[in-house]
C-alpha positions in Angstrom: -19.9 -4.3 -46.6 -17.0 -2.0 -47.2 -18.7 1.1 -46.3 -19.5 -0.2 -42.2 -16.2 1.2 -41.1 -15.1 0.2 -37.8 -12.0 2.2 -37.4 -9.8 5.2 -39.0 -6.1 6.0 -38.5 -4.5 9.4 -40.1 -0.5 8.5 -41.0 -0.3 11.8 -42.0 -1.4 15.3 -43.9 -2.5 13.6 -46.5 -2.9 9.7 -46.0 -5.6 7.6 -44.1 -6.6 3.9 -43.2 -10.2 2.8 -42.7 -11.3 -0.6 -41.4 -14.2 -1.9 -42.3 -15.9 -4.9 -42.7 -14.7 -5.6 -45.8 -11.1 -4.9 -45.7 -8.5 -2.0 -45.4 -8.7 1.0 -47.0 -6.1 3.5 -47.6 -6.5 7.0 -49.4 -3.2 9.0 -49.9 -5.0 12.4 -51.0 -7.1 13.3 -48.0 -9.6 11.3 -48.6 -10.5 11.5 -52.5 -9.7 8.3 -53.8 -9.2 4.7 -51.9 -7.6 1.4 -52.5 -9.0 -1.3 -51.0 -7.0 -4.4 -49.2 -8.6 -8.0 -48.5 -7.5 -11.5 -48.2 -9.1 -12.1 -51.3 -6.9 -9.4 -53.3 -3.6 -9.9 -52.5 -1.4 -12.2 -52.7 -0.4 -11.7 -48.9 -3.3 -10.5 -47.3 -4.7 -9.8 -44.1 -6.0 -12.7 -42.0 -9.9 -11.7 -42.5 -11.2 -8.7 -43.7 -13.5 -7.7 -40.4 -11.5 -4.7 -39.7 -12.4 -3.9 -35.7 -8.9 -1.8 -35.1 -6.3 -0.1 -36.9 -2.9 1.0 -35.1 0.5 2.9 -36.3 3.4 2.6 -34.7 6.0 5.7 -35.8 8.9 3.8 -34.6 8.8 1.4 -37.1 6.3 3.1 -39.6 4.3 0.0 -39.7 0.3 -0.6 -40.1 -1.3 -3.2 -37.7 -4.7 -4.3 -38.2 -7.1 -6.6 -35.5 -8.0 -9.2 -38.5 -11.0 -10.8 -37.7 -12.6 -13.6 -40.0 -15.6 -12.5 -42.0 -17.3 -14.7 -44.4 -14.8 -16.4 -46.5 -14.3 -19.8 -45.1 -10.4 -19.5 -45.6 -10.0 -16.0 -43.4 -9.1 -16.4 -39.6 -8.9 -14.3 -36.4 -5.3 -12.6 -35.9 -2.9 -9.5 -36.2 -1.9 -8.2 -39.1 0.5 -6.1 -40.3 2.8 -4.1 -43.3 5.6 -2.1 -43.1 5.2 -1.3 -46.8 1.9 0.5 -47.0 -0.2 -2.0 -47.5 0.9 -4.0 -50.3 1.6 -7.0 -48.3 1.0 -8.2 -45.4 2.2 -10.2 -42.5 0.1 -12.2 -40.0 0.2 -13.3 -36.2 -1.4 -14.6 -33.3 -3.9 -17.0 -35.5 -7.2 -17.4 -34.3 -7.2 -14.5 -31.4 -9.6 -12.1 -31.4 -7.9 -8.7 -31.2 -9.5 -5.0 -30.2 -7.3 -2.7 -29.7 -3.5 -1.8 -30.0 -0.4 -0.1 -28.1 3.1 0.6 -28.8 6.0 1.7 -26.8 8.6 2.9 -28.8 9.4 -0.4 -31.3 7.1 -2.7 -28.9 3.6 -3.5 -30.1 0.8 -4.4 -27.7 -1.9 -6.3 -28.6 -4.8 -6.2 -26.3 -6.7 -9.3 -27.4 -9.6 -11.9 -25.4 -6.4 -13.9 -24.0 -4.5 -11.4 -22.6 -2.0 -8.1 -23.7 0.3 -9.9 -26.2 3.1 -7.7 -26.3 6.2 -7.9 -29.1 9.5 -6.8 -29.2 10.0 -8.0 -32.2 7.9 -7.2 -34.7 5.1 -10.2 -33.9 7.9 -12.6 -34.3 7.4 -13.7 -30.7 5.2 -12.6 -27.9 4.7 -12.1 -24.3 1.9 -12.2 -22.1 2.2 -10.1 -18.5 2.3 -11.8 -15.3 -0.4 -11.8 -12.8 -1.3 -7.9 -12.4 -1.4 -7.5 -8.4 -1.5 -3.8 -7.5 1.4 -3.9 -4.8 -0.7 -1.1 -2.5 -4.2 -2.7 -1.8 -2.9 -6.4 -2.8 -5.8 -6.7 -5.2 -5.5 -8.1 -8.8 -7.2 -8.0 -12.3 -8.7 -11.1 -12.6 -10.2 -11.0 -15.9 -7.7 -11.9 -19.7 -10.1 -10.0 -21.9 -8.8 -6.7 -22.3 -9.6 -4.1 -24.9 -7.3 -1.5 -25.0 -3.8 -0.3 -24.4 -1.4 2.7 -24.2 1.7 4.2 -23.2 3.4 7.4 -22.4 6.9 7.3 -21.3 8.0 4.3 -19.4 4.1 4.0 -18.2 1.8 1.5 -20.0 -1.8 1.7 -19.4 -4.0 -1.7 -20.2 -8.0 -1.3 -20.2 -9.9 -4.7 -19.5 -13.2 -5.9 -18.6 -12.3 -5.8 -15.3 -11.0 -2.7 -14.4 -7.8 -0.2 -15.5 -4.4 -1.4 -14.7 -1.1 1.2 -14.8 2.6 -0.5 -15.0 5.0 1.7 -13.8 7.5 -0.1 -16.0 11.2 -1.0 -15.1 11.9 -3.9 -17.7 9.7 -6.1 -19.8 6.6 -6.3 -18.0 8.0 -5.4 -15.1 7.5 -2.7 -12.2 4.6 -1.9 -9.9 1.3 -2.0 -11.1 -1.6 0.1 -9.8 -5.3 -1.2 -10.4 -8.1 0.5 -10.9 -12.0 0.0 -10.4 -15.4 2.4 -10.8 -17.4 2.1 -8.2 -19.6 4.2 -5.6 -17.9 4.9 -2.1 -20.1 3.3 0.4 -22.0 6.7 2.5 -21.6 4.8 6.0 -20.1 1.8 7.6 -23.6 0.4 7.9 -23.7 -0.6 4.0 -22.7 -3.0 1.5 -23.3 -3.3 -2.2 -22.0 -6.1 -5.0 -21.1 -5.2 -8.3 -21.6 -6.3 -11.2 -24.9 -7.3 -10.3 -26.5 -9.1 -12.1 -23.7 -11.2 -12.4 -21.9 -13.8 -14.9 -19.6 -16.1 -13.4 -18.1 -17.6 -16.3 -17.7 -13.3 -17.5 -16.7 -11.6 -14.7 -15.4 -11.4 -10.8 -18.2 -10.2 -8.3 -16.8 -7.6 -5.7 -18.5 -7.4 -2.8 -17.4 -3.4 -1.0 -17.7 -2.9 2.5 -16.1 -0.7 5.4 -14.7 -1.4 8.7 -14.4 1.9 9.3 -10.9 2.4 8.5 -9.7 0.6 11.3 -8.0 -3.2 11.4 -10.5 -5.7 11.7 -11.5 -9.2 11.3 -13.8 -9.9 8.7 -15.8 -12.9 7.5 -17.9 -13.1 4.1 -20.4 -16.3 3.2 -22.3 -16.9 0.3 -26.1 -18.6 0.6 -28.5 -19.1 -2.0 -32.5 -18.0 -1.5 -33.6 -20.0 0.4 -30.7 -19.3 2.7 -28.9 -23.0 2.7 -25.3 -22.4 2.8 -22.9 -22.1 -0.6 -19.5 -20.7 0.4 -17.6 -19.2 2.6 -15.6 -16.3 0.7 -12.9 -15.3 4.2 -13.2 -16.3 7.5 -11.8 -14.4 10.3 -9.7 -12.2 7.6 -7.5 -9.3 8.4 -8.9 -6.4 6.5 -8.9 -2.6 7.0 -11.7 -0.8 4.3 -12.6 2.2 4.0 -16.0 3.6 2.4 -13.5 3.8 -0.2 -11.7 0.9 0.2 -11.1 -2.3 -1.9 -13.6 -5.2 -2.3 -13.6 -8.6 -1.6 -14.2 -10.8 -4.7 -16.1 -14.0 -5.7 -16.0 -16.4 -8.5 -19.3 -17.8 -8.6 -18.5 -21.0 -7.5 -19.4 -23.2 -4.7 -17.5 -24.7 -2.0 -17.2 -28.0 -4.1 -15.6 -25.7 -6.9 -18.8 -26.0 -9.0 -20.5 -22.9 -10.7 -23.8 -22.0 -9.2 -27.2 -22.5 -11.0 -28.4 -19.1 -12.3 -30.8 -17.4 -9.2 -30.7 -15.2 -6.4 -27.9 -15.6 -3.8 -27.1 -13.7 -0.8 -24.5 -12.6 0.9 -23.5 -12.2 4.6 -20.7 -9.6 5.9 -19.6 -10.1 9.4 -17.2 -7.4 10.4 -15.9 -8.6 14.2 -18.7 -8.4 16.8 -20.6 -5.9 14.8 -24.1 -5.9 13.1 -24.0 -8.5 10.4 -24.4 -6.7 6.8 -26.4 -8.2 4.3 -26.8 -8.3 0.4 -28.3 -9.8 -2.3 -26.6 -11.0 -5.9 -28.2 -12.1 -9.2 -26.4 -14.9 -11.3 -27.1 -15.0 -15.2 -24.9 -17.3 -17.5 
């Protein structure tokens, strides 16, 4: 299994690291020989030897690694990493499933399917972000799976399944953050769309994007199933100002009673003051 690679870092002329998914592999001549690193090598290994990310952080010239278990029954999930080039190994956050890393000068982020750990201390401790509310529109990431992250000056950038967020950084975590989602613009007030559709409640957020126009208005959404029986009522009477642009509104998937809804058809009803109700429709798959 050592020749599926997964991911490559170049240190630099001369010297490389390739994940795969049987361990680390480092080359310190371009590329014409390789030693390999496992758990089952080393006397401090890495946590498992499904390699799905490789980082290097110049700061502290050290290697980290997203460590997933492969088929040994004694490897785990985690982070790991080695300040000496490879010939040990320490290990952190047991049992999270990493993807991807960032670092800001000495900080390490790990962007994980719990949340961005972050570490100012070499993975001694870590530290999750608050909630992530851009402070413009007032919407928020909802999701904890994210699968990348990056910086570039005092602005870190974290990628989820959600959407992009941007932290305009002032301390630890802290500063105004900026969200971002891809969507279409709507072409006239007349429309609405939901997205992602189909939809997994137990995955994702549904955003439901309509205009009023620009202009201040009050704004009601419900949620009924097929057969048109009532579900939920999202807002009722809302302040909201949209543009074709603008911001969704968002839905968990849940009932009124808090409960998940059977997988189905729904639809959804957009009342926008006095105006021409606006209708859509939303497939659930769990």
């Amino acid at each position: 299994m050592n020749y599926r690679a997964f991911s490559i870092i170049a240190i630099d002329d001369t010297t490389l690291y390739a994940g795969t998914a049987n361990g680390i592999n480092k080359s310190t001549d371009n590329g014409i020989s390789w030693v390999k690193f496992n758990h089952q090598n080393q006397d401090e290994p890495v946590s498992g030897n499904f390699i799905t990310a490789l980082g290097y952080n110049d700061f502290s010239n050290t290697v980290w690694a997203a460590t997933w278990k492969a088929e040994e029954p004694d490897e785990y999930y985690g982070v790991s990493s080695s300040s000496n080039g490879g010939e040990s190994w320490q290990t952190f956050l047991k049992d999270e499933r990493t993807h991807n890393f960032g670092f800001k000068n000495y900080d390490v982020i790990a962007a994980t399917d719990n949340g961005a750990f972050r570490s100012t201390n070499g993975g001694r401790s870590w530290i999750l972000p608050n909630s992530i509310v851009d402070g413009s529109s007032g919407i928020s990431l909802k999701t904890i799976v994210f699968y990348s992250a990056d910086t570039e000056g005092n602005t870190v950038w974290l990628g989820s399944d959600d959407g992009l967020a941007r932290l305009q950084e002032t301390g630890l975590w802290k500063g105004p953050w900026k969200v971002y989602f891809a969507s279409q613009p709507l072409k006239t007030e007349n429309e609405t769309y939901a997205y992602p559709n189909p939809f997994s409640p137990r995955q994702e957020q549904l955003k439901i994007k309509y205009s009023t126009g620009g202009k201040d208005a009050s704004v009601t959404i419900r949620i009924y199933d097929f057969g048109m029986n009532y579900v939920r009522t999202l807002i009722q009477n809302a302040p909201r100002n949209r543009t074709l642009e603008g911001v969704p509104d968002f839905w968990d998937g849940k009932d009124d009673a808090g409960n998940v809804v059977p997988n189905g058809v729904y639809l959804y009803r957009v009342d926008v003051d006095s105006n021409q109700p606006l209708f859509g429709k939303i497939i659930v798959m769990q």
